[in-house]
LUMTILO-664110 format. One record per residue (C-alpha): residue number from 0; residue in one letter; x, y, z. Coordinates in pm, 1 decimal, padded with zeros to 6 digits. Example, Ala and Ser with C-alpha at 12.3 -4.5 7.8 and 13.67 -1.06 7.14 Angstrom:
PT   nr  rest        c1        c2        c3
PT    0     a   01230.0  -00450.0   00780.0
PT    1     s   01367.0  -00106.0   00714.0
END
This chain:
PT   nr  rest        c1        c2        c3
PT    0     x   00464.8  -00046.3  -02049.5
PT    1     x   00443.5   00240.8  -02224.2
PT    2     x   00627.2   00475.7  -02032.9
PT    3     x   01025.1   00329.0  -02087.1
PT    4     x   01152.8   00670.2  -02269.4
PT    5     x   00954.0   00891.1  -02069.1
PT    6     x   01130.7   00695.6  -01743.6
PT    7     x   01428.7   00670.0  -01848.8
PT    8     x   01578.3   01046.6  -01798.9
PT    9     x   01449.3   01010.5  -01451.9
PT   10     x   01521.2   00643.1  -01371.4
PT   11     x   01883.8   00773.2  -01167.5
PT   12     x   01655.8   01014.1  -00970.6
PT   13     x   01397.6   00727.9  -00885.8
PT   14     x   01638.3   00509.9  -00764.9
PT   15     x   01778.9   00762.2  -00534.4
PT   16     x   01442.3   00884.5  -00430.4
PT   17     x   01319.7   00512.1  -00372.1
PT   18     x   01633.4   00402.2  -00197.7
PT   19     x   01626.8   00698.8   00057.5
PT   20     x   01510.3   00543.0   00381.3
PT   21     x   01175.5   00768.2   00507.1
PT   22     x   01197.8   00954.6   00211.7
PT   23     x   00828.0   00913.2   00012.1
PT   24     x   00546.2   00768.0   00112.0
PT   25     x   00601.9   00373.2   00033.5
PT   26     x   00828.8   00372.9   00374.6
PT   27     x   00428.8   00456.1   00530.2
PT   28     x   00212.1   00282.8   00329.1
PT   29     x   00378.8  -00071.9   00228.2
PT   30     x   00288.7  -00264.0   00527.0
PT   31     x  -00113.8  -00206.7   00501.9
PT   32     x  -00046.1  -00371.3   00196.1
PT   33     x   00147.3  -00657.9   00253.7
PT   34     x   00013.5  -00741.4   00576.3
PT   35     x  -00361.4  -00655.5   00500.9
PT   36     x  -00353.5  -00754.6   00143.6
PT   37     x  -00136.8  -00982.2  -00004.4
PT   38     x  -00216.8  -01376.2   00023.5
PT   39     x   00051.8  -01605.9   00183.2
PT   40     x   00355.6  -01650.1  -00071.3
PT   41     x   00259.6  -01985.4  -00311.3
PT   42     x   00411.4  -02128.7  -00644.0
PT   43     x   00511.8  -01801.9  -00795.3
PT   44     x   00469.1  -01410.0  -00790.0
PT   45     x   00492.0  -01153.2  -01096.3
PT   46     x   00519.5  -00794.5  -01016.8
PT   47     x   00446.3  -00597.8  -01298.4
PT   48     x   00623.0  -00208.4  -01280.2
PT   49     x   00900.7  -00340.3  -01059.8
PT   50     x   01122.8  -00014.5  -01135.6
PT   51     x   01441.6  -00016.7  -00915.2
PT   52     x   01304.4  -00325.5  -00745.0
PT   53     x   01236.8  -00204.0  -00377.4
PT   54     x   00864.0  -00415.6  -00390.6
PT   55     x   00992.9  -00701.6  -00543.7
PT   56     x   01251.7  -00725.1  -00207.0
PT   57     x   00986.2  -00642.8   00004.3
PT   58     x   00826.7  -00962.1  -00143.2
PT   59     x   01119.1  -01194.4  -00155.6
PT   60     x   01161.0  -01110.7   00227.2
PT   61     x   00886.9  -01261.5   00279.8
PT   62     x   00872.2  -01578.4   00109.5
PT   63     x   00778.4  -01494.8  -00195.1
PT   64     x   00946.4  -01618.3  -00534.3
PT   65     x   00947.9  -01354.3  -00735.8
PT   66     x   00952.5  -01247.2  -01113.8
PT   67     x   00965.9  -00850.6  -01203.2
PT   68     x   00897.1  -00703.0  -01504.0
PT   69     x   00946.0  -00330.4  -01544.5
PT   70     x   00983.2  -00136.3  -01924.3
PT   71     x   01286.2   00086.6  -01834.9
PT   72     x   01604.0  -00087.5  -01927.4
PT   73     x   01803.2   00146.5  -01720.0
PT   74     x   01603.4   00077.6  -01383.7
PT   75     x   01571.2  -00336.2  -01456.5
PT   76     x   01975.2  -00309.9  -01429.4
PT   77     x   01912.4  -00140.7  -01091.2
PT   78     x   01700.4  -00386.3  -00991.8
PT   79     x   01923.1  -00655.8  -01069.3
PT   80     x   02237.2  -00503.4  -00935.6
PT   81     x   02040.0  -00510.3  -00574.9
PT   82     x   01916.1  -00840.5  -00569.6
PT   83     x   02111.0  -01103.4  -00759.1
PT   84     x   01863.7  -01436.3  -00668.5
PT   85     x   01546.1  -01260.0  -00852.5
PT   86     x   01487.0  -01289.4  -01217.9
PT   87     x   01428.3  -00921.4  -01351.8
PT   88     x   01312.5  -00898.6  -01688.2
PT   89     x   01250.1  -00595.4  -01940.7
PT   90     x   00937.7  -00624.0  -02089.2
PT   91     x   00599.6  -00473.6  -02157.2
PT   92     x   00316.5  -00501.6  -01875.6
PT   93     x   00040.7  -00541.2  -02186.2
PT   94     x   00244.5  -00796.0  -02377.2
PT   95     x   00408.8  -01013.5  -02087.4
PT   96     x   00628.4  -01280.4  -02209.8
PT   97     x   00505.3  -01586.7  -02021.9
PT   98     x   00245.2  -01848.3  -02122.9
PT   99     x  -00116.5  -01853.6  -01945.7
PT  100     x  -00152.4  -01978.2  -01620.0
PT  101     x   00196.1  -01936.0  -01483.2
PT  102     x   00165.6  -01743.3  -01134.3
PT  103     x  -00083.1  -01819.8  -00867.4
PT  104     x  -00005.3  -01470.7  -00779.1
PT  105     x   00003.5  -01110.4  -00996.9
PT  106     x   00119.5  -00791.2  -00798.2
PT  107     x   00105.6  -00455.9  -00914.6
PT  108     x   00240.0  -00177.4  -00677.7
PT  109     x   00182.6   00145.2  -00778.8
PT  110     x   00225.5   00082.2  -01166.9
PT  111     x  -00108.0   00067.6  -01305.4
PT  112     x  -00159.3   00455.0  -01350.0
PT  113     x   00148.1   00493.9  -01498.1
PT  114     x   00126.1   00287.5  -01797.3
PT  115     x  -00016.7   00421.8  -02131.8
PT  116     x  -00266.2   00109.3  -02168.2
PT  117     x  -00386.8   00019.9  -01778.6
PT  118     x  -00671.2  -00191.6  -01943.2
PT  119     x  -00441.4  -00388.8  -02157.6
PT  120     x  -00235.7  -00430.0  -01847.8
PT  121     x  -00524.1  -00590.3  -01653.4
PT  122     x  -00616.5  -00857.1  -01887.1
PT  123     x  -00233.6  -00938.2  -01922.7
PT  124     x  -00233.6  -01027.6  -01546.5
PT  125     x  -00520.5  -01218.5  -01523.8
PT  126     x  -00433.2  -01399.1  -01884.3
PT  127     x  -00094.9  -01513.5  -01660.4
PT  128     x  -00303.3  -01632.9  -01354.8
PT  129     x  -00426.9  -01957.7  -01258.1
PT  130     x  -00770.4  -02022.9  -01184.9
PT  131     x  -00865.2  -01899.7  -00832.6
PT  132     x  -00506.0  -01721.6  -00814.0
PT  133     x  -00474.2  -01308.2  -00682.2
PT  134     x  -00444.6  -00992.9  -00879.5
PT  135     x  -00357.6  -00763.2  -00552.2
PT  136     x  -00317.9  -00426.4  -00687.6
PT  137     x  -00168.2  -00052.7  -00527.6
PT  138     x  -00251.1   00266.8  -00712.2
PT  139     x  -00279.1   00599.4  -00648.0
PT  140     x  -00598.8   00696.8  -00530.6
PT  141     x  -00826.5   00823.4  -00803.2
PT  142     x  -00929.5   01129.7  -00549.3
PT  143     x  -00591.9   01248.3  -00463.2
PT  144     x  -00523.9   01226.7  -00821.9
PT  145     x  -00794.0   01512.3  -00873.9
PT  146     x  -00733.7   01746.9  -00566.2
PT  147     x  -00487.9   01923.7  -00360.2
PT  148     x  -00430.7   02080.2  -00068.6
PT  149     x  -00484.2   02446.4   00002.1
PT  150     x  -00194.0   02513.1   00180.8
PT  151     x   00101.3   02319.0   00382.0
PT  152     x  -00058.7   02303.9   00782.4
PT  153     x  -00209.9   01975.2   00875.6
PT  154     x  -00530.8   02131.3   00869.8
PT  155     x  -00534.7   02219.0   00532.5
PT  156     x  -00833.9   02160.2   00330.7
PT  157     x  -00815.5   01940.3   00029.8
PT  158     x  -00985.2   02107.2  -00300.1
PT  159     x  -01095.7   01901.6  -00599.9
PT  160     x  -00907.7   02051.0  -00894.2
PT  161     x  -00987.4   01871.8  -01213.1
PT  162     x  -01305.1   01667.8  -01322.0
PT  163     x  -01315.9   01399.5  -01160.0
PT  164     x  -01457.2   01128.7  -01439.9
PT  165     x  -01193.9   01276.6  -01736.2
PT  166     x  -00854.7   01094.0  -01800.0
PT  167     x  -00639.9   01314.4  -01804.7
PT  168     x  -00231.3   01283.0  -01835.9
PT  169     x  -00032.8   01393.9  -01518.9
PT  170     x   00303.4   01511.1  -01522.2
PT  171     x   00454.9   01640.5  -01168.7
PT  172     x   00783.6   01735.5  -01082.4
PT  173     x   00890.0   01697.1  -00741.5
PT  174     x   01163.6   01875.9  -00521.2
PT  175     x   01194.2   01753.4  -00188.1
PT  176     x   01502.6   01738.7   00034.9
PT  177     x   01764.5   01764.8  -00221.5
PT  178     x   01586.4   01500.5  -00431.1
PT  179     x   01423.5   01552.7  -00763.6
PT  180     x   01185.3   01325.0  -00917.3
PT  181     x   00919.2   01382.0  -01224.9
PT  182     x   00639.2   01145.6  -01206.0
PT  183     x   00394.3   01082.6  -01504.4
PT  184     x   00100.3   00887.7  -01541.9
PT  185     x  -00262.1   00913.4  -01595.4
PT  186     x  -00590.3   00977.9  -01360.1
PT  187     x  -00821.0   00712.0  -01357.7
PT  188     x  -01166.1   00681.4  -01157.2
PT  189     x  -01273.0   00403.0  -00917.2
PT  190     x  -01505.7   00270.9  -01204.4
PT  191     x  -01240.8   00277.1  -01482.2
PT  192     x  -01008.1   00041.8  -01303.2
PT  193     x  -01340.3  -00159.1  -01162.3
PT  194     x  -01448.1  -00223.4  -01552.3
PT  195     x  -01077.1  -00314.6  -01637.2
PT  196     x  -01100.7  -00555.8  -01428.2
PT  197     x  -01463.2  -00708.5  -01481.1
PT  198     x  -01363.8  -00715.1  -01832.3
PT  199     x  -01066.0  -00933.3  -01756.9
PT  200     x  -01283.4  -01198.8  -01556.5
PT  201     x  -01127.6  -01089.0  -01256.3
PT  202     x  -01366.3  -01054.1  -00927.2
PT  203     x  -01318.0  -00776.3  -00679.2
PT  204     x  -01256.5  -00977.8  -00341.5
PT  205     x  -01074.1  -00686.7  -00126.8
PT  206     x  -01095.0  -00284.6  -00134.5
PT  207     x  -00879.0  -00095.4   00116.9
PT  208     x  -00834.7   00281.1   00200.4
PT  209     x  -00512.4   00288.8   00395.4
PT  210     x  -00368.1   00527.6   00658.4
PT  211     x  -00024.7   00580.7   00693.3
PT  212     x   00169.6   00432.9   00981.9
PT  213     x   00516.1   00580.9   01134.6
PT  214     x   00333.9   00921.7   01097.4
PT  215     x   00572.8   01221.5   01038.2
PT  216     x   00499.5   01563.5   00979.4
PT  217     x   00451.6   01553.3   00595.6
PT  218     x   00184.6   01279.9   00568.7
PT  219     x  -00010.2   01384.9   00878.7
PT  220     x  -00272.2   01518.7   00656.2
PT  221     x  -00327.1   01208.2   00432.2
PT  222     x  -00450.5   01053.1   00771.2
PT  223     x  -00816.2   01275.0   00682.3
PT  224     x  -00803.5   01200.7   00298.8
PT  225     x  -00709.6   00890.7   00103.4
PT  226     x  -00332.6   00881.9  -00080.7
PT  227     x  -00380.3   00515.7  -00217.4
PT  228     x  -00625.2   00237.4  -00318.8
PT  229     x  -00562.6  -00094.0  -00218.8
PT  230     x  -00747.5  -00366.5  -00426.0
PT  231     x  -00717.3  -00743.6  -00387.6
PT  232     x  -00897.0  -00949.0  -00710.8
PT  233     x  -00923.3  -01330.9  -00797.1
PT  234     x  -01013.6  -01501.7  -01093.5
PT  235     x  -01264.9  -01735.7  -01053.3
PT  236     x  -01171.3  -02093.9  -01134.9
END
């Protein structure tokens, strides 16, 4: 997807940073999507951008049969060390190896601002749906991409640092309870993923901003501004 060399020197540090119970901010975020997103588990699911797999056993616990692709060899071995009954396959999220038409359901958590061609991406997962299947979608939201906060107090004010409407290539290393984890992607506005996926066909059923639940001290502030964007699609059929 773009991104397998630049993953791979920190693909042992995102396993241990994704397997560390509490640790980042999936542990408060996943169940607004599954529960408030996701349609009931049918035929098939693809997650594209599985990394270590944590999503894709999210899914599969609850009901879902699952395929996950992700572009970093190392992690896909991670993936498949964990959870034996899922097929886990390397491959490119703009090139996926399976023929039109195969899933009634496309999920991708967190993955679409990470790879080099998010547009490409898009039409790949609708080119693999069936007619009236899901696209339901988790990225990081295009304003917390562009701001910070001032200063570490739950009352801190949250600045816009970069223009907004330029894509621009992020690269942020993080140190956090004995953990260390790089993360790299790309900023994207609300109307560059909307037009990715127009120009796939797909139609924009769903839009969430969610809270966090389980609150704990260090995402007590992302209750007053938005960490991720939750969007559900369907291609007409």
């Amino acid at each position: 997807m773009g991104l397998a060399g630049e993953w791979e020197p920190d693909a042992e540090n995102w396993v241990r940073w994704a397997r560390t119970p509490d640790h980042d901010a999936y542990w408060y975020y996943r169940d607004a999507f599954f529960d408030d997103l996701l349609p009931a588990p049918g035929r098939r699911t693809l997650e594209i951008g599985c990394g270590e797999g944590r999503v894709a056993r999210d899914l599969g616990a609850r009901a879902h049969r699952v395929v996950a692709v992700d572009s970093s060899v190392t992690l896909v071995g991670h993936a498949r060390a964990a959870d034996r009954g899922t097929p886990y396959l390397v491959a490119d999220g703009a090139k996926l190896p399976f023929a039109g038409g195969s899933f009634d359901l496309v999920v991708a958590y967190n993955s679409l601002q990470v790879v080099s061609d998010m547009a490409g991406t898009v039409r790949e997962a609708a080119r693999v749906l069936e007619a009236g299947a899901r696209f339901s979608v988790c990225v990081s939201h295009p304003l917390a991409d562009v701001g910070t906060f001032l200063d570490q107090t739950p009352e801190a004010p949250f600045a816009i640092r970069d223009d907004y409407f330029v894509n621009r290539r992020l690269e942020d290393k993080v140190v956090r309870d004995g953990l260390e984890m790089t993360f790299r992607g790309w900023t994207y506005s609300l109307e560059d993923y909307a037009r990715a996926f127009e120009e796939a066909g797909l139609r924009i059923e769903t839009v969430r901003e969610p809270r966090p639940s389980g609150l704990s001290g260090r995402y007590r502030r992302w209750e007053r501004v938005p960490m991720f964007l939750n969007i559900r699609t369907v291609l007409p059929g």
